[in-house]
N, C-alpha and C positions, 0 to 999 in steps of 0.2 A: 673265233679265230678264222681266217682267210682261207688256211689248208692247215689237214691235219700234218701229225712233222713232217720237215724238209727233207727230201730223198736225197742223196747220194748224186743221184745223173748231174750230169753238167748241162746245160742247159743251149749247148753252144747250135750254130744256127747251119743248116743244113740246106746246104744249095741244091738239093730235089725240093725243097719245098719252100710253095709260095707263100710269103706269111701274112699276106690279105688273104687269099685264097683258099688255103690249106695245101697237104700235102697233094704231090703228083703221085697217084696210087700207081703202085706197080702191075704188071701182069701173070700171069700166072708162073710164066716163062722166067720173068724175074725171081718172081717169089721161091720159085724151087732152084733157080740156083744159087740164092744167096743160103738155102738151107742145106744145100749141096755143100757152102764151103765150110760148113762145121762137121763133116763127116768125120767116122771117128772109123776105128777098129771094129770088130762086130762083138757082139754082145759081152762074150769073157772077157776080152781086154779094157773095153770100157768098167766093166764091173770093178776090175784090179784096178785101173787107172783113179775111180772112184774111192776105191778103199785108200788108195796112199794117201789121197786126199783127205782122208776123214771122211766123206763122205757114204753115205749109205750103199750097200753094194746088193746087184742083181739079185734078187730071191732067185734060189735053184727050183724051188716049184715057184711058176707062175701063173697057178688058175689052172682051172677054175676056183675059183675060194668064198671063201664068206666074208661078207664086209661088216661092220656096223655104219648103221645108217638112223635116218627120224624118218618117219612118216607118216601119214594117213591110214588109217583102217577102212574110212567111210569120210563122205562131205562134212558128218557132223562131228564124228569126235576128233578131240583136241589129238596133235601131233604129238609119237611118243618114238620110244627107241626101238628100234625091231633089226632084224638080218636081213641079208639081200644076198644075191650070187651074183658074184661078177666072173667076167668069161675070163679065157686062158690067153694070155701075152700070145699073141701070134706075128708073123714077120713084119707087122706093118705097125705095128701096134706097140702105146707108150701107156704105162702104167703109172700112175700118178698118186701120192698119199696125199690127200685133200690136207689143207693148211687152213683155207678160208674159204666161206662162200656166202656171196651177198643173198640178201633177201628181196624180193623183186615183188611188185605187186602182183605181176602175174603169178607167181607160187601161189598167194592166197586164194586168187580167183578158182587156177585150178585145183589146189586143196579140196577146195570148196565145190568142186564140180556147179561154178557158176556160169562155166561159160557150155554148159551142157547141150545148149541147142546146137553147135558147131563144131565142139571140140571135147566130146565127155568123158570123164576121170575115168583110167581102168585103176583099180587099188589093189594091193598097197600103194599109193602116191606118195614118191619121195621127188621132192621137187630140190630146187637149186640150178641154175644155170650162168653162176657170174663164179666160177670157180679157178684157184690159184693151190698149184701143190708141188710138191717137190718130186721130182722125175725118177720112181724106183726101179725100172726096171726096162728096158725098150727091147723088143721084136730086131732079126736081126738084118731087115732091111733098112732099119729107121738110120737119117743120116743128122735128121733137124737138131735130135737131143741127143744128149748124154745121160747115165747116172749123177746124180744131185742138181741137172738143171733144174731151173723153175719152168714151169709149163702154165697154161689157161685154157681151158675149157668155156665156151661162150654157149650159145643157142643150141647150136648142133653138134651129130656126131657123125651126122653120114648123110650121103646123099647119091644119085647117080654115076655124078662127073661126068654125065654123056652128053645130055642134051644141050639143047641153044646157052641157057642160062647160067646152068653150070660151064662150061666153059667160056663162058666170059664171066667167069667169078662172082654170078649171083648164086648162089649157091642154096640161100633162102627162098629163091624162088625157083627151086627144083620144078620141072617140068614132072617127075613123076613121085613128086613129095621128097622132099628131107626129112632127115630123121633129126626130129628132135630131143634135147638132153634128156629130157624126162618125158612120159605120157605118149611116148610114140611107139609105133610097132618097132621091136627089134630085131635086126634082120640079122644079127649077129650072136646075141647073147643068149643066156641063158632061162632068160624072163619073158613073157610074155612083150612086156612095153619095157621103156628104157627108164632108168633108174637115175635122177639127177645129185647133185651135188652135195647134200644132205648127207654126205657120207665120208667113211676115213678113206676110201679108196676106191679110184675109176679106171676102168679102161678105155683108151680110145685110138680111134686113126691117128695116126700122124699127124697128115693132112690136117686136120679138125685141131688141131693142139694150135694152141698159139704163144709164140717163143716171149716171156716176159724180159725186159730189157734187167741187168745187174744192178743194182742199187738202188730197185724201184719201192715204193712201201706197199708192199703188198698188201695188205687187209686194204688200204686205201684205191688200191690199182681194179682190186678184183668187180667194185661195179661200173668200171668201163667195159666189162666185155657183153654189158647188155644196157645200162644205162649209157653209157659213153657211145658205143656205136650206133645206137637206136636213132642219137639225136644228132650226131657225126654225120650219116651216111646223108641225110636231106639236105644239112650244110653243103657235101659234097656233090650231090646230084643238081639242087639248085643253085650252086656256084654262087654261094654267098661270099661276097665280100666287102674289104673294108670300105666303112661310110654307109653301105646300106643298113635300111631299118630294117629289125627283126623282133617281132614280139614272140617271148614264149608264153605259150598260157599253161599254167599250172607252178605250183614252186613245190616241185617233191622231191623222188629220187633221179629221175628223169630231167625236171627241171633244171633242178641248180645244174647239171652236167650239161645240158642245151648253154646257159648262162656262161658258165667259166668258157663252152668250146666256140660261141658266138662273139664272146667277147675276146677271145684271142686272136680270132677275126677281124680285129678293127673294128668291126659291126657297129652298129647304134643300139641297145638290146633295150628291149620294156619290158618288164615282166607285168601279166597280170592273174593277180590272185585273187582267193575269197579272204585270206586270211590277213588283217591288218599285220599282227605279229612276224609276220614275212616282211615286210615292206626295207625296214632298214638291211634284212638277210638280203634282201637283191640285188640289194647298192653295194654291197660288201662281198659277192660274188661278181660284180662287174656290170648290173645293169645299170642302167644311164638312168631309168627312170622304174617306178613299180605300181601301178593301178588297180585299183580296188576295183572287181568287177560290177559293184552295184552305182559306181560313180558314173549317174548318168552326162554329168559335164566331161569328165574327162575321156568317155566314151566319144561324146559327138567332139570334140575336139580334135579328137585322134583321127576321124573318119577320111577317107585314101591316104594313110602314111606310109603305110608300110609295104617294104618288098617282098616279105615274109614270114607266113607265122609259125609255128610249130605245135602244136596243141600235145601237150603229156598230161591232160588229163585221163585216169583210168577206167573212166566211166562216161556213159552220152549225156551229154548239154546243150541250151540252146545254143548252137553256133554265129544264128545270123548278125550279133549284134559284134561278132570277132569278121564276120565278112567282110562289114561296112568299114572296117576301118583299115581294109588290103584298097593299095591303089590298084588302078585298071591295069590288067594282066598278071595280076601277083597272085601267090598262092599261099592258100592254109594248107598246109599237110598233118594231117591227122596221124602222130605216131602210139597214141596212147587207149581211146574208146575203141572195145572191138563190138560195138551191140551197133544196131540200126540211128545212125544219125542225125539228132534233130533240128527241128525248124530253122530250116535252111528254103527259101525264098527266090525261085528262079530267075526272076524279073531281075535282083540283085547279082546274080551270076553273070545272066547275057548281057547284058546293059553294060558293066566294066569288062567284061573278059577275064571276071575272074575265076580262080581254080578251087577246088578242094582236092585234095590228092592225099594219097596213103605211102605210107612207108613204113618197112619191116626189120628190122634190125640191119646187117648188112651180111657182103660176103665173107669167107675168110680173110681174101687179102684187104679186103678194104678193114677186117677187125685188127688184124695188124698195124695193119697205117696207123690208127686212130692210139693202139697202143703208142707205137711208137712215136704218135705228134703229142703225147700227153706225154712222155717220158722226159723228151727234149726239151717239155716248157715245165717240168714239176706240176702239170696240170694231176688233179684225182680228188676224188671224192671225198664228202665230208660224213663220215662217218661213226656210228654207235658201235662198239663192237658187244657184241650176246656170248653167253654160254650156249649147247643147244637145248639144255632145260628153259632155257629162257625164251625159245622162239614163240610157243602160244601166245605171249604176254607180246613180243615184239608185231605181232600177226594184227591184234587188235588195237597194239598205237600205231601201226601203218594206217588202219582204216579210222581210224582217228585223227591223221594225221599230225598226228606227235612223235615224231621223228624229223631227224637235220642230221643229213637228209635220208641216208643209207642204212641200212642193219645189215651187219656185216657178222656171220657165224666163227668164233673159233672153234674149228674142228676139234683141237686134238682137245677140247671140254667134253669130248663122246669118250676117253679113255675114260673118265670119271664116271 
């Protein structure tokens, strides 16, 4: 099927945004006072206004407390269930009961303490960063949410806000590091490093929350807030639009989400893959065309086509034979391999003018955007959903590749 079921949003068209283009991201300035205009009462009132509702009301203790969670003991053993501390609701701060949370290649990696040269596991590692929950409890400055809003949790949960970067809403590329979901120092809680998604229940900034649009599918929603913005943000930075060619190389979780947000682009999209069995999946997420990567006709055929590539592959390949077929000044952006690069060919870089360039999830407001330009189109993921007994098994068809395309956790399977 095309997308998992139809959501609710209406799909109607929004004159801030350019629909060859994408959206016009807001600034920061904006983004807090459109959250300014959902302010509400402070904490009590919201709580009652919640309960008339039916809705879930304010815990009177708010933390510190103990969560369930899955995680890591060590790189090698299998993920299992254990406890965690999450910190005390404080003024700034939205308490969240986890609903769902994607499975990302990167949780394996770090699982796995494989990316040890750069970025080494402290454990217990509990990973998850594409997280979606219902809003139990908010700090009594918060103005974004309410009790029983839905909330997202993406990449991070904190960062300076001071420097160049962060105030122009890179927020990812903290001048003095971001704190990320999981495996980071925490400058706030209770734990050593910060504790991701893999759990019934998180705390976070405000700020870092990102407002889920009403009638969205959530299990389907929640791996845009790191597959969806991952391959969003380079559409947005290199101003992709309609007519231009764009190859993605890879068809995963990453993938197909470049595919649907390319092709609502107007774009021209290729996909190319290892796996034959992909091939009609590309066409039916909106690629024009899908090439085997060992097709050396179709490789030299393709050579100066394209304006841009996106690589979500999760691990290093040769890249030169994806160079030759960027025209003169076009770029590969590398959003997926974090190891050392390979055979890449200088004389093939100066000679066109062309690029390889990196990119890293995005900022808050631009995680926003990318919600709310997938909202407006029914764009979202296509998705497996797990028990969390089931994540070990789901870990090893990712590196398998036998998944289409997302593993997506039901949380509340941790009551069980």
């Amino acid at each position: 099927m095309a997308n998992a079921s139809k959501s609710e949003v209406n799909p109607m068209r929004n004159p801030e945004i350019d629909h060859a283009r994408g959206p016009n991201l807001p600034g920061r300035r904006q983004v807090l006072m459109a959250g300014a205009s959902l302010a509400v009462a402070p904490l009590l009132a919201r709580a009652n206004a919640g309960a008339a509702l039916g809705q879930p009301e304010a815990a009177a203790d708010t933390g510190p407390f103990r969560a369930r969670a899955y995680g890591a003991a060590n790189a090698t053993s299998p993920l299992g269930p254990l406890q965690i501390e999450r910190r005390a609701v404080g003024p700034d701060d939205v308490l969240l009961d986890v609903l769902y949370c994607g499975i990302c290649h990167s949780d394996i990696h770090q699982a796995r303490d494989e990316w040890s040269e750069w970025g080494p596991t402290a454990y217990p590692c509990v990973p998850g960063h594409e997280i979606i929950g219902r809003v139990a409890a908010v700090g009594n400055k918060v103005t974004k949410f309410k009790v029983g809003d839905i909330g997202g949790v993406a990449c991070m949960v904190d960062s300076c806000r001071t420097c160049d970067c962060c105030r122009a809403d890179r927020e990812q590329n903290c001048e003095k590091t971001a704190t990320f979901t999981y495996n980071s120092p925490d400058k706030h809680g209770t734990a050593t490093v910060t504790y991701g998604g893999y759990s019934d229940k998180i705390v976070v900034t405000e700020h870092f929350v990102i407002r889920i649009p009403p009638g969205a599918d959530l299990a389907a929603t929640a791996p845009l807030l790191c597959a969806g913005i991952t391959t969003f943000s380079p559409m947005q930075h290199w101003k992709l639009a309609g007519g231009q060619r764009v190859g993605v190389i890879g068809l995963g979780g990453l993938g197909h989400m470049a595919v649907r947000l390319a092709a609502a682009r107007k774009a021209d999209v290729t996909v190319f893959t290892t796996s034959p069995g992909k091939v009609k999946d590309a066409e039916r997420l909106g690629a024009k065309e899908a090439v085997l990567w060992n097709d050396a006709d179709a490789m030299k055929r393709l050579v100066n086509t394209f304006d841009l590539l996106i690589s979500t592959v999760p691990e290093a390949y040769a890249m030169q034979p994806f160079i030759n077929v960027l025209k003169p000044d076009a770029t590969l952006v590398n959003v997926g391999a974090m190891e050392q690069l390979q055979g890449v060919t200088g004389i093939n870089l100066v000679y066109a003018r062309r690029s390889i360039a990196g990119s890293m999830i995005g900022g808050i407001a631009e995680t926003q955007a990318v919600i709310d330009y997938c909202a407006a189109r029914d764009i979202k993921a296509d998705i497996e959903l797990v028990r969390a007994d089931q994540i070990n098994q789901a870990y090893e068809r990712v590196v398998k590749k036998d998944v289409r395309y997302r593993f997506v956790i039901d949380m509340a399977s941790l009551e069980a």
